[in-house]
C-alpha positions in Angstrom: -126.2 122.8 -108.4 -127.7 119.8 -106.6 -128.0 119.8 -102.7 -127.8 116.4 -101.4 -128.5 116.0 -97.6 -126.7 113.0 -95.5 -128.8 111.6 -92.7 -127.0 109.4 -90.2 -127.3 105.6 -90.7 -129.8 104.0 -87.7 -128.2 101.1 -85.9 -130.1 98.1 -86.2 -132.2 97.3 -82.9 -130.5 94.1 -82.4 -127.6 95.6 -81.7 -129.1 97.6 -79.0 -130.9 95.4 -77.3 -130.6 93.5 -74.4 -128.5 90.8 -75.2 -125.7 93.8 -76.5 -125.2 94.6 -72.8 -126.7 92.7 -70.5 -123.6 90.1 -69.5 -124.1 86.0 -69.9 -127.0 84.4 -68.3 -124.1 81.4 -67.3 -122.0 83.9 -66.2 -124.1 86.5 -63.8 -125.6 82.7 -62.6 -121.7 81.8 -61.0 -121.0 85.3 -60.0 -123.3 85.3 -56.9 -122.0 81.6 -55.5 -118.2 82.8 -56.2 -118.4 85.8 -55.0 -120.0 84.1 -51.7 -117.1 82.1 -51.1 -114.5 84.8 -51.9 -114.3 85.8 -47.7 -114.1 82.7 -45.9 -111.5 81.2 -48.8 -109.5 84.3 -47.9 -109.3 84.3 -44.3 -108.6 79.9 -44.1 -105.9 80.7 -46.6 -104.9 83.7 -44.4 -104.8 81.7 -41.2 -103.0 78.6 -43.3 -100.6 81.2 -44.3 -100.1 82.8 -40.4 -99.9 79.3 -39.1 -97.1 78.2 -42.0 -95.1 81.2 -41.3 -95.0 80.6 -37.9 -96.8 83.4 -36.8 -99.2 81.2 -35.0 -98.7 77.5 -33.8 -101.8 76.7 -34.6 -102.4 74.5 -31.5 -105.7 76.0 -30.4 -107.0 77.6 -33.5 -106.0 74.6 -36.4 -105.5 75.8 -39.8 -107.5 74.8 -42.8 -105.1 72.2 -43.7 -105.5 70.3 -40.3 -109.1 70.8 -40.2 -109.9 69.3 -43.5 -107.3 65.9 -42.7 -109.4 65.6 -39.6 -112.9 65.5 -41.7 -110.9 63.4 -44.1 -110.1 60.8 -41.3 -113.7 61.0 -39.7 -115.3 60.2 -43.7 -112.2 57.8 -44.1 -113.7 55.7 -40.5 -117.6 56.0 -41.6 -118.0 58.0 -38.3 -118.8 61.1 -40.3 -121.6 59.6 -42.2 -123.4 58.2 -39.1 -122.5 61.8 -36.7 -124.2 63.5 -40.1 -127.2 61.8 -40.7 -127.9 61.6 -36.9 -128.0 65.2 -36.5 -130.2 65.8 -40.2 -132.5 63.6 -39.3 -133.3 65.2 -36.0 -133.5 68.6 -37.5 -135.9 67.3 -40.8 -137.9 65.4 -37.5 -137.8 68.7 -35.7 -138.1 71.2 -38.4 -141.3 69.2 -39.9 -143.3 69.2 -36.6 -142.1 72.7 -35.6 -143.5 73.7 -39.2 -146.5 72.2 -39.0 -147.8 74.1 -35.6 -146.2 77.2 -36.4 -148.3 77.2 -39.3 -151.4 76.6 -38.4 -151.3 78.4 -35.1 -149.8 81.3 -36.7 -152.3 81.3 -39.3 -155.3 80.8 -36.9 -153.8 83.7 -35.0 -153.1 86.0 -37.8 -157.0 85.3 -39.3 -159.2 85.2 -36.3 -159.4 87.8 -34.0 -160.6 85.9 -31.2 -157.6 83.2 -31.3 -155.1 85.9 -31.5 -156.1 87.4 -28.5 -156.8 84.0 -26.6 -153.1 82.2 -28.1 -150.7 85.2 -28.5 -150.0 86.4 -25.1 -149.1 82.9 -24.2 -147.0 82.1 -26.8 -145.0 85.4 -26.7 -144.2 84.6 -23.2 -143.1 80.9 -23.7 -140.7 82.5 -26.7 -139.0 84.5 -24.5 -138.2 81.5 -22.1 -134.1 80.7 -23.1 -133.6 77.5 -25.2 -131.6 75.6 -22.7 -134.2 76.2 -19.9 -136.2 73.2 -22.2 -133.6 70.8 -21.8 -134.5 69.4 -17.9 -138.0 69.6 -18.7 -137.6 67.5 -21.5 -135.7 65.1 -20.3 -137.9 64.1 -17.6 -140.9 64.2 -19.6 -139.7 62.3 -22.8 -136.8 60.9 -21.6 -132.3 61.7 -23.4 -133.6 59.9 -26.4 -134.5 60.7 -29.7 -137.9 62.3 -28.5 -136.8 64.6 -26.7 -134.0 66.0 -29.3 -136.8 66.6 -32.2 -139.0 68.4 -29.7 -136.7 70.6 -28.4 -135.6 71.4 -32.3 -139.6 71.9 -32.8 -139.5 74.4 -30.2 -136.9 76.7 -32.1 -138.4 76.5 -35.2 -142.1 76.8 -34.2 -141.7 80.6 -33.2 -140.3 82.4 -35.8 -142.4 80.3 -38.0 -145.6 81.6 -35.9 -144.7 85.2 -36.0 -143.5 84.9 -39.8 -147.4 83.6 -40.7 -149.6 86.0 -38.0 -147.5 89.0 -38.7 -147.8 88.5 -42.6 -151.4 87.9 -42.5 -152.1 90.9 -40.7 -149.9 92.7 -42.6 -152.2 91.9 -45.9 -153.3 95.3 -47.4 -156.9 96.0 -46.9 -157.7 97.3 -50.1 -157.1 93.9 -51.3 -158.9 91.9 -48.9 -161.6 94.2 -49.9 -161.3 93.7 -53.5 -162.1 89.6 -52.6 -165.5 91.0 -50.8 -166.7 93.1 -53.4 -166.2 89.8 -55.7 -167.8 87.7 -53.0 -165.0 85.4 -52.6 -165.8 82.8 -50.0 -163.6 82.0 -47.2 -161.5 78.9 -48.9 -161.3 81.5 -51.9 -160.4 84.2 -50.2 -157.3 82.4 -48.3 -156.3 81.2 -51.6 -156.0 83.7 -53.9 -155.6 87.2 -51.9 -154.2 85.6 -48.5 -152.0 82.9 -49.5 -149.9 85.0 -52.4 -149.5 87.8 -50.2 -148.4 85.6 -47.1 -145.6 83.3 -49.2 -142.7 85.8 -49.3 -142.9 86.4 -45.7 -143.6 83.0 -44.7 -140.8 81.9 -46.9 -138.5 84.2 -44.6 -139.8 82.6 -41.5 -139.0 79.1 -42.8 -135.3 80.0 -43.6 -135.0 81.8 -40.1 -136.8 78.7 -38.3 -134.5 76.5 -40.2 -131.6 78.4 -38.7 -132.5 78.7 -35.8 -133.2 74.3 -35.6 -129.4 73.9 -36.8 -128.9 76.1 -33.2 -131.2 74.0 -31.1 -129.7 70.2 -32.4 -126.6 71.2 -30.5 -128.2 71.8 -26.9 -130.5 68.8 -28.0 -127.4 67.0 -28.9 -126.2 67.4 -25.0 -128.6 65.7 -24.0 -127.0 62.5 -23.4 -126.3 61.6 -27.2 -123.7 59.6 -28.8 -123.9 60.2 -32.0 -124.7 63.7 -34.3 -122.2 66.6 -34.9 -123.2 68.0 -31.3 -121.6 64.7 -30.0 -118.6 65.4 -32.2 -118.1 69.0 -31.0 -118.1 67.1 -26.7 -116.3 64.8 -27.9 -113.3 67.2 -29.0 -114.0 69.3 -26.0 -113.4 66.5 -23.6 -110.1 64.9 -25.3 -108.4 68.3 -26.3 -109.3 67.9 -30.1 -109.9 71.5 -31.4 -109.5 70.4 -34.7 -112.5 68.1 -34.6 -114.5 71.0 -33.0 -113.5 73.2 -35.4 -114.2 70.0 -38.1 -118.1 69.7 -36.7 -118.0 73.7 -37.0 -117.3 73.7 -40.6 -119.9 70.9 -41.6 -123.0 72.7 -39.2 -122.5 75.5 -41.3 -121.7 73.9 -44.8 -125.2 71.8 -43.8 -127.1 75.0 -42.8 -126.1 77.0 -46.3 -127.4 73.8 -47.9 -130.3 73.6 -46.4 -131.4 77.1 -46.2 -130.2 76.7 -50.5 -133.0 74.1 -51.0 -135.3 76.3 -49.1 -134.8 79.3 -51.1 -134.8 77.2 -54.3 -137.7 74.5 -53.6 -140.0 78.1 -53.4 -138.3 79.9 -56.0 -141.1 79.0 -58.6 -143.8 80.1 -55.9 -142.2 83.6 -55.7 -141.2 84.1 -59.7 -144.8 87.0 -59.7 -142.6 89.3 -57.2 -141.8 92.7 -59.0 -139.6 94.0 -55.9 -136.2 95.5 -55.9 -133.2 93.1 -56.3 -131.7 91.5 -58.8 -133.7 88.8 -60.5 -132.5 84.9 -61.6 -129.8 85.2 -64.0 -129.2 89.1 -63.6 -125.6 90.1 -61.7 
């Protein structure tokens, strides 16, 4: 009597692997962005739906429908155009020069003792100093024009960007730093490939958060005597009793600040791709 034995049949490893249950790269890469605007499309249509029901009259809080006619009319004049590149091109002036010291005194800070201990105290005290306390100072050093506006915005970028680059470099793990000595890396050498890597995800933080914070500053720079740029728009409304253009200049500082803050995160995306830290990667849900 033969015995025969049966021996279950192996799946083939293709239809295990990754692409069998990891979901669609086009997919997971809409799910973030969707899911993003899933709150604030659910409270306008909420208030729109208050306001149309009569809950609400809508007088001093417009719904969504009233607040995108009045952008509508503003684009439909050209007066949005010039309010919008007014404003962006005092926070690229102000976020560039704001950058550029931040940088370099924060790095100057973060890599020599000596400076730190000479530049830090001061500059810790003039960050605690409010943002609007600037504004008189300003204005009768440089003047209510443009000057003024992009140095006040390079005030409120330069500090987080200052702590963001000293607190990274001191931050830098020893062992590494003595890894570049053993090798006999010279100072250039050393700043470029131990410092540098291990500095970019921080500093790429502090950019974001300085860039946030110079969307904040254009507004008290914007009251200094301007007559054009969204902070303009949002005095404007206040004086004449239109909440839905306050509400209008609202919407657009913060549909400008995402987008901004997006080409940040995206223009050093390739800088960061070397990362192995928790969170999901590109393409992953």
């Amino acid at each position: 009597m033969a015995m025969t034995l049966e021996t279950p049949v192996l799946q083939r490893p293709e239809a295990i692997g990754p692409a069998a249950v990891a979901p669609p790269r086009r997919t997971a890469r809409w799910r973030g962005p969707v899911l993003g605007l899933l709150l604030p499309l659910t409270v306008a249509l909420g208030w729109e739906l208050a306001v149309y029901l009569g809950w609400s009259n809508g007088r001093l809080v417009p719904p969504p429908s009233k607040v995108i006619a009045t952008i509508g009319e503003l684009a439909k004049s050209g007066e949005l155009t010039r309010h919008i590149v007014a404003t962006v091109s005092r926070v690229a002036a102000g976020f560039g020069l704001g950058v550029l010291a931040g940088t370099l005194l924060g790095a100057v800070s973060g890599y020599w003792g000596l400076a730190r201990q000479l530049l830090d105290p001061t500059v810790q005290a003039l960050r605690a100093i409010p943002s609007i306390a600037w504004v008189p100072l300003f204005i009768l050093w440089l003047g209510i024009f443009e000057t003024s506006k992009v140095a006040l915005i390079a005030v409120g970028v330069f500090f987080p960007v200052y702590l963001g680059v000293m607190g990274a470099i001191r931050s830098v793990d020893r062992k590494i730093v003595e890894v570049g000595r053993t090798f006999r890396l010279s100072g250039p050498a050393m700043i470029r490939r131990i410092l540098l890597p291990a500095v970019l995800p921080a500093y790429v933080v502090a950019l974001r958060v300085g860039l946030g914070l110079g969307w904040m500053f254009v507004v008290a720079a914007e009251f200094m005597g301007a007559s054009e740029g969204l902070g303009f728009l949002l005095i404007d409304g206040q004086q004449l009793g239109k909440p839905a253009q306050i509400v209008a200049a609202i919407v657009i500082f913060a549909l400008l600040g995402k987008t901004t803050d997006w080409l940040i995160e995206i223009a050093t995306a390739p800088l960061l791709r070397w990362q192995d830290s928790f969170g999901p990667r590109e393409g992953d849900a």
